[in-house]
N, CA, C and O atoms as a printed pandas DataFrame, in Angstrom:
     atom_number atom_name residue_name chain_id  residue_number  x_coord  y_coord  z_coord
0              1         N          UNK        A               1  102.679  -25.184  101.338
1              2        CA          UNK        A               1  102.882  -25.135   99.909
2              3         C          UNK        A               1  104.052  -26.026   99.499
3              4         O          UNK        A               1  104.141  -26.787   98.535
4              5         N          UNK        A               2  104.839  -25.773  100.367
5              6        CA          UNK        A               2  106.371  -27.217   99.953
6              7         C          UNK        A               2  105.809  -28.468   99.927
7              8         O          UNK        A               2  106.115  -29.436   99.230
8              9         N          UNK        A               3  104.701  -28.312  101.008
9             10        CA          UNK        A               3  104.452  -29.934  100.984
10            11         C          UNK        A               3  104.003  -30.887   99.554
11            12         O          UNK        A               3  104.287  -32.002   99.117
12            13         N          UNK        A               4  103.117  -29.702   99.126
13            14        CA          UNK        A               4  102.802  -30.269   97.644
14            15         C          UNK        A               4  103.433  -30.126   96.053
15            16         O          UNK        A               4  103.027  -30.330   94.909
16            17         N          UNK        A               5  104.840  -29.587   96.800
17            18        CA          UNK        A               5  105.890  -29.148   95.722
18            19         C          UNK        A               5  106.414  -31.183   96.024
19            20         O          UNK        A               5  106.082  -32.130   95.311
20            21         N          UNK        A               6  107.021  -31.205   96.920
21            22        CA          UNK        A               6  106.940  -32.142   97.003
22            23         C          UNK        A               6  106.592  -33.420   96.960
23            24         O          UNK        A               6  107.462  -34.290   97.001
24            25         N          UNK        A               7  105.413  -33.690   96.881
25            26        CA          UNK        A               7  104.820  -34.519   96.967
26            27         C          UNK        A               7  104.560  -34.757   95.087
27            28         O          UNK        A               7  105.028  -35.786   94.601
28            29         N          UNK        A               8  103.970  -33.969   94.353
29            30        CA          UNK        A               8  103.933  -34.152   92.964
30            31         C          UNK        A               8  105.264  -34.230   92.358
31            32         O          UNK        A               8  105.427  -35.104   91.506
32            33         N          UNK        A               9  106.209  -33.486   92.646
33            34        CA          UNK        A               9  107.693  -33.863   92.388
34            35         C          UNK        A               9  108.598  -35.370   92.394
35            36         O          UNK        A               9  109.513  -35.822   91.706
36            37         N          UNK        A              10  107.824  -35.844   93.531
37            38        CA          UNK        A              10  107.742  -37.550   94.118
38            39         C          UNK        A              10  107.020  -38.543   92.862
39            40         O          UNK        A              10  107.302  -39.599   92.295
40            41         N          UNK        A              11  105.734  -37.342   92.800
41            42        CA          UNK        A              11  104.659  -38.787   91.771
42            43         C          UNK        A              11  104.960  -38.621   90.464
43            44         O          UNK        A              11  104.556  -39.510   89.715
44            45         N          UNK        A              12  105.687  -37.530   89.888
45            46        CA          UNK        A              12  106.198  -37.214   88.547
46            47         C          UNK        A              12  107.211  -38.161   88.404
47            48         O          UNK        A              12  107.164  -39.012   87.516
48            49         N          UNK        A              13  108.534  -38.045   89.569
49            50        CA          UNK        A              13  108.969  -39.419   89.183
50            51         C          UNK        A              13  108.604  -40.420   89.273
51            52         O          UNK        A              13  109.202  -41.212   88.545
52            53         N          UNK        A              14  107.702  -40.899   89.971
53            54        CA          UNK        A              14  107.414  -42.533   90.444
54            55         C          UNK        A              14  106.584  -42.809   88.720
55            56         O          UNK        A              14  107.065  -43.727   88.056
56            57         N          UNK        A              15  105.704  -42.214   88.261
57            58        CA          UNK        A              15  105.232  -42.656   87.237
58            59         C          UNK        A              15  105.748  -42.295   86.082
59            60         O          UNK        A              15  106.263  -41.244   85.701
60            61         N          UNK        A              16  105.495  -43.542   85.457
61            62        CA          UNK        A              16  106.220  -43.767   84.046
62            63         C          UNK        A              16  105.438  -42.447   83.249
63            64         O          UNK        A              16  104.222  -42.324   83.395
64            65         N          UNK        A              17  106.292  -41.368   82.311
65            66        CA          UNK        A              17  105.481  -40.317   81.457
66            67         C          UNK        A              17  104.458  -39.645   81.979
67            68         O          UNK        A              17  103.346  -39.355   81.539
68            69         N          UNK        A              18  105.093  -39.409   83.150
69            70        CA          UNK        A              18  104.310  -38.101   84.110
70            71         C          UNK        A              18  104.918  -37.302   83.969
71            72         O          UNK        A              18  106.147  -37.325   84.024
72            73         N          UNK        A              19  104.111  -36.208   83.708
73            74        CA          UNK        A              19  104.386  -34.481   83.779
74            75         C          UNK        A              19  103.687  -33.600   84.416
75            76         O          UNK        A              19  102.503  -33.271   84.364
76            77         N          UNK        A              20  105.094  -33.066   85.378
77            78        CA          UNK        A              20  104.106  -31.959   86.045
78            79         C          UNK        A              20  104.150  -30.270   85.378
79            80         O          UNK        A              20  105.107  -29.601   84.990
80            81         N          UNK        A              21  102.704  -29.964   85.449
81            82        CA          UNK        A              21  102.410  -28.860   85.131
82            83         C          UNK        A              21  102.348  -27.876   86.190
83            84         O          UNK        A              21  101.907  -28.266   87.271
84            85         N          UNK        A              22  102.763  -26.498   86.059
85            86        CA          UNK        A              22  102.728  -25.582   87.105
86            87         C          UNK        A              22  102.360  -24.251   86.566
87            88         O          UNK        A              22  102.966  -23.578   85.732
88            89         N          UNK        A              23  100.943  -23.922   87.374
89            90        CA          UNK        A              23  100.220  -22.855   86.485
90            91         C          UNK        A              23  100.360  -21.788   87.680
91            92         O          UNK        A              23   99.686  -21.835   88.709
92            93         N          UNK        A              24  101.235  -20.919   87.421
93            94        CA          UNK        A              24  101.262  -19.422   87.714
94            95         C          UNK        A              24  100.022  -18.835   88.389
95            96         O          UNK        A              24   98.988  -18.709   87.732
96            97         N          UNK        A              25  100.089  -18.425   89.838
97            98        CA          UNK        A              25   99.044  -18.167   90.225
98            99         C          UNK        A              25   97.954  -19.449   90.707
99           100         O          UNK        A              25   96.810  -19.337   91.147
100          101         N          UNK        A              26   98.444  -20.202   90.551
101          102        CA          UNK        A              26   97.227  -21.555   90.782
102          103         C          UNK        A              26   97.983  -21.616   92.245
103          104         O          UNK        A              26   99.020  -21.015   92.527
104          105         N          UNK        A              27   97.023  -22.709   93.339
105          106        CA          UNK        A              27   97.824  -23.444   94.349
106          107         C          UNK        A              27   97.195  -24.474   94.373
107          108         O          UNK        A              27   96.508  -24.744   93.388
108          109         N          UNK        A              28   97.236  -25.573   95.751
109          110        CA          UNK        A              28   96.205  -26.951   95.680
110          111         C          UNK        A              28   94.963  -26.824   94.832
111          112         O          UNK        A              28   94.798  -27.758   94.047
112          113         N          UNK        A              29   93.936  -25.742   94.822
113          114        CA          UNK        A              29   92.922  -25.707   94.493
114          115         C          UNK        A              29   92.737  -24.668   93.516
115          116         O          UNK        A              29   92.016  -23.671   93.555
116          117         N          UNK        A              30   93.900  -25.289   92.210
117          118        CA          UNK        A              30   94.122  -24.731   91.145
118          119         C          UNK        A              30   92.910  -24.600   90.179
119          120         O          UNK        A              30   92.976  -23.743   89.299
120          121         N          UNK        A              31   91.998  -25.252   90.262
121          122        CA          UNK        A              31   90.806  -24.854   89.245
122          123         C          UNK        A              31   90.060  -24.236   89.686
123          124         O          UNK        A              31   89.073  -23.903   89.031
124          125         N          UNK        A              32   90.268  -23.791   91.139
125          126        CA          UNK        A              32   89.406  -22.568   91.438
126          127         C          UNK        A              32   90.344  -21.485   91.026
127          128         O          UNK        A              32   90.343  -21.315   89.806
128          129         N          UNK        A              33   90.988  -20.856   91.565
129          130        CA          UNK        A              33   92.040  -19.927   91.037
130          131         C          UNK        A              33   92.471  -20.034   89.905
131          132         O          UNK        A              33   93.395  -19.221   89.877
132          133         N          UNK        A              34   92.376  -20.752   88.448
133          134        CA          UNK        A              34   92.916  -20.399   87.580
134          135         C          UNK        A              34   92.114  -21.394   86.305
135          136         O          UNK        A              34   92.710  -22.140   85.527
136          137         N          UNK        A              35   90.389  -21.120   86.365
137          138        CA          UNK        A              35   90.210  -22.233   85.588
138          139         C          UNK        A              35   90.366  -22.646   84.364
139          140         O          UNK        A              35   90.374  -23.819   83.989
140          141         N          UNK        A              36   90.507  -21.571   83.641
141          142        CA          UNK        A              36   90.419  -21.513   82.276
142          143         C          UNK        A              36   92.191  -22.532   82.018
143          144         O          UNK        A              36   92.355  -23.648   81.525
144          145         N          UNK        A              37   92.971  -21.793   82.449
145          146        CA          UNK        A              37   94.464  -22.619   82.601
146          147         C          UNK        A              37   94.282  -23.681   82.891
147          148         O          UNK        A              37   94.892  -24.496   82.199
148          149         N          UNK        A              38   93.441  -24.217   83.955
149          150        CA          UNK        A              38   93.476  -25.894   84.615
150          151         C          UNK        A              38   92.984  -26.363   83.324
151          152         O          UNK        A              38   93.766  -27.035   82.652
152          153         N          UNK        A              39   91.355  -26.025   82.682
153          154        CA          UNK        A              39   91.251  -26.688   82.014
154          155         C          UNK        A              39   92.092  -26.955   80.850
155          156         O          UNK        A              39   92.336  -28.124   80.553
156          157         N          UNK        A              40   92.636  -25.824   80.049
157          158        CA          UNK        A              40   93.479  -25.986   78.568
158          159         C          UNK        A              40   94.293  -27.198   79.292
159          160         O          UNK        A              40   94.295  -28.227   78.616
160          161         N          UNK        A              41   95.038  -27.286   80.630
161          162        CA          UNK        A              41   95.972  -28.522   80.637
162          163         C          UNK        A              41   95.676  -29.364   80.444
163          164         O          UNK        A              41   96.312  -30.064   79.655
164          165         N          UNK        A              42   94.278  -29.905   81.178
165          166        CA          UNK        A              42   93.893  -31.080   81.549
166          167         C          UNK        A              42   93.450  -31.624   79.942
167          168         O          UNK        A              42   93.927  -32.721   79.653
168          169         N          UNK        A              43   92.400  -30.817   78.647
169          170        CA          UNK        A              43   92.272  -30.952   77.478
170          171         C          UNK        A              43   93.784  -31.111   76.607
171          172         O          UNK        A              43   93.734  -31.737   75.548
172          173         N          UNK        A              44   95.001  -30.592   77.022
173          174        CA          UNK        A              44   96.405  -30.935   76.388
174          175         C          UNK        A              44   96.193  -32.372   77.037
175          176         O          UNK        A              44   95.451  -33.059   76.335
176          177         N          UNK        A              45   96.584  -32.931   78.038
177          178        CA          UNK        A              45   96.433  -33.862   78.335
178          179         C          UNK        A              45   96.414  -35.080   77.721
179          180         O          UNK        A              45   97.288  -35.913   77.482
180          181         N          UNK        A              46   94.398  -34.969   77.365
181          182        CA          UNK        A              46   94.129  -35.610   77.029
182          183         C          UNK        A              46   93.629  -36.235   75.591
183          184         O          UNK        A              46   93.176  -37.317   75.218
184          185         N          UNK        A              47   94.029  -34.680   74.843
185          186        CA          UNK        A              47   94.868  -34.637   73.111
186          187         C          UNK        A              47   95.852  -35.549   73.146
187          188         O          UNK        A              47   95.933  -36.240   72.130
188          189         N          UNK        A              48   96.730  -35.795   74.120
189          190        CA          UNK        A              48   97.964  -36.293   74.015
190          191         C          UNK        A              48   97.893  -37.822   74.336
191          192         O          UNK        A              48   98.671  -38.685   73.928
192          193         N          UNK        A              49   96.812  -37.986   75.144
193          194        CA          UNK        A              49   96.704  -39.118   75.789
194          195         C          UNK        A              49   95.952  -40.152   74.716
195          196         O          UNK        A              49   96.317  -41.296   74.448
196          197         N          UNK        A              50   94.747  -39.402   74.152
197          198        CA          UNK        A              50   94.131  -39.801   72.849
198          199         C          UNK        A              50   95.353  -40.386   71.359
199          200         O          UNK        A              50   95.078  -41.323   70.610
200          201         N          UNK        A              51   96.373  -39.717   71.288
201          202        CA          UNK        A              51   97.423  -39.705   70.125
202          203         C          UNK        A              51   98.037  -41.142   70.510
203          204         O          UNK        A              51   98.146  -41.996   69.630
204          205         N          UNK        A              52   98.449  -41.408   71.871
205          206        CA          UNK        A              52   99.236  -42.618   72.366
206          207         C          UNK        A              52   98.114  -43.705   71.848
207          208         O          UNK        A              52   98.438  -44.604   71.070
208          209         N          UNK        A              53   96.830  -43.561   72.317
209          210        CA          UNK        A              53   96.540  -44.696   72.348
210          211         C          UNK        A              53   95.883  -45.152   70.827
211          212         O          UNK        A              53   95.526  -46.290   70.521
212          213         N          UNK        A              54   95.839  -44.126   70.108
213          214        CA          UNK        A              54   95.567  -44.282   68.608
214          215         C          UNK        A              54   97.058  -45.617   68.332
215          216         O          UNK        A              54   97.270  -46.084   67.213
């Protein structure tokens, strides 16, 4: 589990306006364990992602 604390902690900084999200109860295979949550993020997302490129 550190390993992938790590590792997204790494790619949050390396990319420009990356954010990491951390859903309670989720682990690697967070949209099995928590889908309804994975999805609302991934749809914030891409509300947000839609606004930039307007």
């Amino acid at each position: 589990m550190a390993y992938f604390k790590i590792v997204a902690d790494a790619l949050t900084y390396g990319i420009t306006g990356a954010r990491k999200v951390v859903i309670p109860g989720g682990w690697h295979g967070v949209h099995w364990a928590e889908p309804e949550r994975f999805v609302a993020e991934i749809l914030r997302f891409l509300r947000e992602a839609e606004e930039v490129m307007r």
